[in-house]
C-alpha positions as CSV (number, residue, x, y, z in Angstrom):
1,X,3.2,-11.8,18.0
2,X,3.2,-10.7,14.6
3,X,5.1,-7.0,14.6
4,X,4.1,-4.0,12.3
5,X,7.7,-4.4,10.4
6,X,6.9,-8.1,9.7
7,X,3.7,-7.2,8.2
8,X,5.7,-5.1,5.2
9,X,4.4,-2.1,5.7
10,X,6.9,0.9,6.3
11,X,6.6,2.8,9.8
12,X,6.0,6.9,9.0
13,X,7.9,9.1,11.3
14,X,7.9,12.6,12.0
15,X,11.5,14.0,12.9
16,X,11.2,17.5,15.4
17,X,15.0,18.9,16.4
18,X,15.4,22.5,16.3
19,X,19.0,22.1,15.7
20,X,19.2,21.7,11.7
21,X,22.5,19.9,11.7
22,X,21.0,17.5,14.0
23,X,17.7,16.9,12.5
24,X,19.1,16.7,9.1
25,X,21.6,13.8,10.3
26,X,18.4,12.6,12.2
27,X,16.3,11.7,9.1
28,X,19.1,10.6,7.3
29,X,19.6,8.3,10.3
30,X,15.9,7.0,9.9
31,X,15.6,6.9,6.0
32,X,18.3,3.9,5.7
33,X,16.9,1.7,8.0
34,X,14.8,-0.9,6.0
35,X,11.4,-0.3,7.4
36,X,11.4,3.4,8.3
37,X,9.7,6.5,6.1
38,X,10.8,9.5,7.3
39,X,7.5,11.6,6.1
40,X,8.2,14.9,7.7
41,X,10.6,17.1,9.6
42,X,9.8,19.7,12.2
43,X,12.0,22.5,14.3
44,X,9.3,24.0,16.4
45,X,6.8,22.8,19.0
46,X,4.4,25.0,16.5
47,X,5.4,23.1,13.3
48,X,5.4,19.7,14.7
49,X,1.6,19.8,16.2
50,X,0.8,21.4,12.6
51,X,2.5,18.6,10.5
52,X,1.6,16.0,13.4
53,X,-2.0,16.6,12.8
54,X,-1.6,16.7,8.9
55,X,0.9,13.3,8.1
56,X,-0.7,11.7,11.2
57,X,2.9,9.7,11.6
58,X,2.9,6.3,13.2
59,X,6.1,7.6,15.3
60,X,7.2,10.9,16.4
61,X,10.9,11.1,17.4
62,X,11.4,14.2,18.9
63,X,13.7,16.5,20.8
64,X,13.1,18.3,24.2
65,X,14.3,21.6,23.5
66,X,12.7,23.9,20.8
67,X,13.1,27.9,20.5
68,X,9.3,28.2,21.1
69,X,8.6,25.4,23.7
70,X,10.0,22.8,26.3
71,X,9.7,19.1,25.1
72,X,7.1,18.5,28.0
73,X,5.4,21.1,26.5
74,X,5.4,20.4,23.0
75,X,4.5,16.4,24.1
76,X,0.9,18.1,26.4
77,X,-0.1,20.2,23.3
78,X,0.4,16.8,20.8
79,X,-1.5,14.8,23.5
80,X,-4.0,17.8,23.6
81,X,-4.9,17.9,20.1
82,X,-5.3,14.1,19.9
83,X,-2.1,13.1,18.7
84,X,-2.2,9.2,19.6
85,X,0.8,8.1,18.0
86,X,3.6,6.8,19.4
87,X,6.2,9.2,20.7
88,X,9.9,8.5,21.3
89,X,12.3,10.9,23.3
90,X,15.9,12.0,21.7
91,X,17.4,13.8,23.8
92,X,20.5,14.8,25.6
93,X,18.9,15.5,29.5
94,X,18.6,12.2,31.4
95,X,16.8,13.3,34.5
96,X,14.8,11.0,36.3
97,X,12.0,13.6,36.8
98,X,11.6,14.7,33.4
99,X,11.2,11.0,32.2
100,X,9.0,10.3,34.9
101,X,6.5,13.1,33.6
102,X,6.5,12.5,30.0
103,X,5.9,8.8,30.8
104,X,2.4,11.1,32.2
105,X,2.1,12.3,28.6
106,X,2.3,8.1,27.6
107,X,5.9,8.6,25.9
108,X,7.3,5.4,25.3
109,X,10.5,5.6,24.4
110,X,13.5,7.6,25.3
111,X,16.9,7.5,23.7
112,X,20.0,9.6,24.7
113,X,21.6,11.4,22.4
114,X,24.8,9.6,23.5
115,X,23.2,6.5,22.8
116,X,24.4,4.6,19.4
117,X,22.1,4.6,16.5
118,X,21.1,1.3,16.7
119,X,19.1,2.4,20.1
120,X,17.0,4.8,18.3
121,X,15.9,2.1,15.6
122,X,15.4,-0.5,18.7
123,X,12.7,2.3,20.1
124,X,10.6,2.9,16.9
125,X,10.1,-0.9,16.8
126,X,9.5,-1.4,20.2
127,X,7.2,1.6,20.6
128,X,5.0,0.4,17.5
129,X,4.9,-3.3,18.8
130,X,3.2,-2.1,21.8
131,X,6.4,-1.9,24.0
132,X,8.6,0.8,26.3
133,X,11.4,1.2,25.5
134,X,14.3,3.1,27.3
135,X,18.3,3.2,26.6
136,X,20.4,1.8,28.8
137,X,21.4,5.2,30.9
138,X,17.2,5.7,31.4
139,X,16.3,2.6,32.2
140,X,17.7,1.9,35.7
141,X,16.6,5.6,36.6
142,X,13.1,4.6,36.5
143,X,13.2,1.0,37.3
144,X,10.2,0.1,39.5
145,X,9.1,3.9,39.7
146,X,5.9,3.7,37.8
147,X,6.1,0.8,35.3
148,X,3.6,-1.6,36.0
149,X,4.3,-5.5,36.8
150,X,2.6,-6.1,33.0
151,X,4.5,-3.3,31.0
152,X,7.2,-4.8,28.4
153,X,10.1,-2.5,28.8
154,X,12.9,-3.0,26.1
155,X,16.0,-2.4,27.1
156,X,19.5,-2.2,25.0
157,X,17.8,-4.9,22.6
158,X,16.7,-7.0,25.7
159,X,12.9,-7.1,26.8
């Protein structure tokens, strides 16, 4: 299977934390891995559907808490407006429940914010190859949940 980084093209992502320390270290994260184009930053659930909409990124790495919105939230209104790019959770909550119902939403990835960097870059590639991926504290929470027998789920750089 020939993946969307092996065909040269560079994956656009869309960066929403409402924390500007952490979003700031978040694209600068993104922008050195070979492969990534960080083409827009957002700090509200209001901002990101506005610039999701208008860059139409291939990945949107995003946050769960914003000043104007809960994550779920912000995810329903991206799905609402027919946002049907890839999504990827950053986050520091690890609740089983609240993965279970953005997985509802068709996130695909979810990384901790505890999680090492190389996690986050494992999730933008697995997302855009088709895949889920979840970090290693997510994935035995959901484990046989709701994934179906067919789903791919990455895991820690394993599939």
């Amino acid at each position: 299977m020939i993946s969307f980084s092996d065909k040269g093209e560079s994956i656009a992502i869309l960066v929403v934390d409402d924390h500007p320390a952490v979003l700031f270290g978040l694209q600068q994260l993104l922008e050195k891995e070979p492969g990534f184009e960080v083409v827009g930053a957002a700090c509200s659930c209001k901002e990101l559907c506005s610039k999701a909409a208008h860059l139409s990124p291939d990945v949107v790495v995003m946050d769960l808490e914003m000043d104007d919105s809960s994550g779920a939230e912000a995810v329903a209104r991206l799905r609402k407006q027919h946002y049907d790019g890839h999504i990827v959770v950053y986050s520091a909550h690890d609740e089983r429940d609240l993965v279970l119902k953005l997985l509802d939403f068709n996130v695909r990835g979810y990384v901790t914010k505890a999680s090492s960097r190389e996690y986050v870059w494992e999730a933008i590639r697995a997302v855009v190859d088709g895949r889920l991926y979840f970090d290693p504290t997510i994935a035995p929470l959901i484990m046989g949940t709701r994934l179906g027998r067919n789903e791919s789920v990455g895991q820690s750089g394993t599939d």
